[in-house]
N, C-alpha and C positions, 0 to 999 in steps of 0.2 A: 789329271795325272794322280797316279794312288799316294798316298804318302808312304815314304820309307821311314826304316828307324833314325835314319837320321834327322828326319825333319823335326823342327822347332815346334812343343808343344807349348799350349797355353797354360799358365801356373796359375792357381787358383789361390790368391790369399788369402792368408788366415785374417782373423778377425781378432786383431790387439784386445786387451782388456781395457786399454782406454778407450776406444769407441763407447763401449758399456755405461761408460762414466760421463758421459756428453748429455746435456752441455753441461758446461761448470758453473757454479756461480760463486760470487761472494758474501758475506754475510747481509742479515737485514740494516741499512740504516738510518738516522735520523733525520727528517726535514725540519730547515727553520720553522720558526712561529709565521704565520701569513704576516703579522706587522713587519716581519724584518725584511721580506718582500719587499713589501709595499713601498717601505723606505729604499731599497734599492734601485727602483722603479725612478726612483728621480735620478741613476746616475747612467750618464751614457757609458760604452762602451771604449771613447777614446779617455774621458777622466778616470777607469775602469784601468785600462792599460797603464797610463801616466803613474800614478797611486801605487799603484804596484809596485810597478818600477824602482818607487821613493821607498818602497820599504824594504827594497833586497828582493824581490822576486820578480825577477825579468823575464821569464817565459811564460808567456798565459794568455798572447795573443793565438787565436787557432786559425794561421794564415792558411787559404786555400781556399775551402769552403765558403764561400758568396752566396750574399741576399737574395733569396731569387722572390721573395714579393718584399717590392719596395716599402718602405715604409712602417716595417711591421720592426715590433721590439720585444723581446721576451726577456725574464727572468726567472728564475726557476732553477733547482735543486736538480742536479745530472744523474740521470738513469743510464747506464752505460753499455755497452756490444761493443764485442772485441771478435774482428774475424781475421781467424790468422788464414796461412795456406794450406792448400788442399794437402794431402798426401793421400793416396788412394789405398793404401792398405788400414789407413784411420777413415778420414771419409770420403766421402766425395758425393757431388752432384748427379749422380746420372741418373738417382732415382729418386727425381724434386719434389715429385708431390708427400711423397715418404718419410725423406731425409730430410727436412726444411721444415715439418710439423713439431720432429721430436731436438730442433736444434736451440740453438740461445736464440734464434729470432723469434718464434715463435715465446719462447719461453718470456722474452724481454721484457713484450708487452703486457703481460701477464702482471708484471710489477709494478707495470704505472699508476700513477696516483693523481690526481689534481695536482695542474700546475707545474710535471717534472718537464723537465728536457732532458731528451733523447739522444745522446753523444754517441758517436761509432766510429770505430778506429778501421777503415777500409785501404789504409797503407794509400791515398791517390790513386786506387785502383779504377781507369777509367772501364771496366767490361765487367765491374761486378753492381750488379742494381739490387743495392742493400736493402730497400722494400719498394714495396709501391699502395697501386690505390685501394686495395684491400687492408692493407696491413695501415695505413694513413688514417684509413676512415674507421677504423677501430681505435689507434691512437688517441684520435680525435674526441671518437665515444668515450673514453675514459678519463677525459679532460687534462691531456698532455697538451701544453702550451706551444712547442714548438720540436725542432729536431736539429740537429747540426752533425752534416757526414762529408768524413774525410775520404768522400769518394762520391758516388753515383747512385742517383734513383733512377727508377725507371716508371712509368706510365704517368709524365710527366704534366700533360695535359689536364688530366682527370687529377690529377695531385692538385693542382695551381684550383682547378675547381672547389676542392673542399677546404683549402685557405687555411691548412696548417701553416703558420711561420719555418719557415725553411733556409738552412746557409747548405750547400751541399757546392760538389767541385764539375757539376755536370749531369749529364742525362744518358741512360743506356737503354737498348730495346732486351738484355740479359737478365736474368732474372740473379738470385743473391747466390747460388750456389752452382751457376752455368758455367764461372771464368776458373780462377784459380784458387780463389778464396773460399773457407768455409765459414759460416757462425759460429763459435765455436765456444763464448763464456760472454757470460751476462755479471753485472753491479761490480764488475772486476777494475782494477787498476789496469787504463786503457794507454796508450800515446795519440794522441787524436792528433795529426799532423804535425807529429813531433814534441806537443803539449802533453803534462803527466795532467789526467782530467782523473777526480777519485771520486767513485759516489755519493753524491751528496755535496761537491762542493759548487758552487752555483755558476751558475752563466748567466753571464749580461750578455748579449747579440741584439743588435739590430745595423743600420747601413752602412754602419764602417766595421761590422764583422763579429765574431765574437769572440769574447775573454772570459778567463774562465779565474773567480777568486777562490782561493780556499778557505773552506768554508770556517777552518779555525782561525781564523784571522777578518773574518766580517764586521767584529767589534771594531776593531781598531781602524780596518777599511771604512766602514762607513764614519765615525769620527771626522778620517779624511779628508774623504772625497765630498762630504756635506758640506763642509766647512770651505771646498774646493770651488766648488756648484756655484755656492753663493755668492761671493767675491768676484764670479765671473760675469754676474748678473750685472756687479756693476759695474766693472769693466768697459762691460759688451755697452751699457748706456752710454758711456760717459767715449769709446771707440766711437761710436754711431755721431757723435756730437762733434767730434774731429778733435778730443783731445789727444794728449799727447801718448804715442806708444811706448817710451820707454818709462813714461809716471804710473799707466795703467793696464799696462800688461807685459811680464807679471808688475804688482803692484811695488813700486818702491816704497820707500819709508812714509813719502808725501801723499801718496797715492792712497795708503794703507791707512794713514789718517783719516783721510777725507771718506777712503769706505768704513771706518767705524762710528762717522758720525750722520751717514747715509743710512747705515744699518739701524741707526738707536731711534731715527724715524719712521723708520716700514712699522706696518701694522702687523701685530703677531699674530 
């Protein structure tokens, strides 16, 4: 049947001047010294949380995202992707091989460094698969430690294969710009399942998840939590031996005795 003038034509959108401007980023910035690393390296993820907590900053667990290879622990300076919603008069997905070369994902990786972690704010979106085993095995080549997404990968099999450290909320067969989400700014202030993650402040992840310290406050953090670590060493002995739980964990007055005189014997 012909069409009349009544019928309903297809409206061709214009092209915003912010498309033009995609992706966004934030400025360059600094990673710790590799020693302050290293020293982080001794602090888990739940003394990480706790610590925090003591010093007035209670959000910084990045609940959602799960270990998915056991075992593994990263720390490491956040490199960050922010993918908000599509709007198809700014972008859209239809034309992935295209639109996805010139976006923040592409761009992201571009800025990794030795050692960053990879943060990405994917809203729990289970249908958008923020990368996969191309984009991983690049990762990898540029010696990025690990990744943590507040949403879904996709080519998951072949992921697990190349043994990037991974917390992510699932698996999709979608590629990152198929569902409703676009890539949309890279080194940006992100909310990574509800956490403010900034670039460059550091993540601790490993089996109880990851937490995210800021990074101006690592003096004072690690201070803490060193001093935290150790005390629990000898706890955890003197627990193990069947003493008593409320002298040795936390330490009471008596308890706190007996580990400074425990302490003046280890070898340094």
């Amino acid at each position: 049947m012909a069409a009349t003038s009544d019928s309903p034509q297809q409206i061709r959108l214009p092209g915003p001047a912010i498309s033009q401007e995609l992706p966004m980023s934030g400025p360059p910035f600094a990673r710790p010294a590799p020693e302050i690393i290293q020293q982080l390296y001794q602090v888990g993820s739940a003394t990480a949380s706790a610590t925090l907590h003591k010093m007035g900053i209670r959000q910084t667990f990045i609940q959602g995202p799960l270990p998915r290879l056991p075992g593994s622990k990263v720390v490491g300076p956040a490199v960050t992707l922010q993918f908000m919603p599509q709007r198809e008069d700014v972008a859209s997905g239809m034309a992935q091989e295209h639109v996805e070369k010139v976006s923040a994902l592409w761009a992201v990786f571009e800025t990794v460094q030795a050692g960053d972690v990879l943060v990405v704010q994917a809203w729990g979106d289970p249908y958008t698969g923020c990368m996969g085993e191309m984009l991983m095995t690049y990762f990898k080549g540029r010696g990025g430690s690990g990744v943590v997404v507040d949403g879904c990968i996709r080519d998951w099999p072949r992921v697990q294969e190349i043994g990037v450290p991974l917390w992510a909320r699932g698996f999709t067969p979608n590629f990152a710009s198929q569902a409703t989400l676009f890539p949309w700014a890279y080194n940006v202030p992100i909310a990574c399942s509800r956490v403010l993650v900034l670039p460059g402040d550091i993540i601790i992840a490993d089996d109880d998840g990851a937490v995210v310290v800021p990074v101006q406050l690592v003096p004072q953090f690690l201070e803490q939590t060193l001093a935290h670590e150790e005390w629990e060493v000898f706890s955890r002995i003197k627990l193990a031996e069947g003493g008593s739980l409320k002298k040795y964990y936390p330490l009471n007055e008596e308890g706190w005795q007996e580990y400074e005189a425990w302490r003046k014997n280890q070898p340094s």
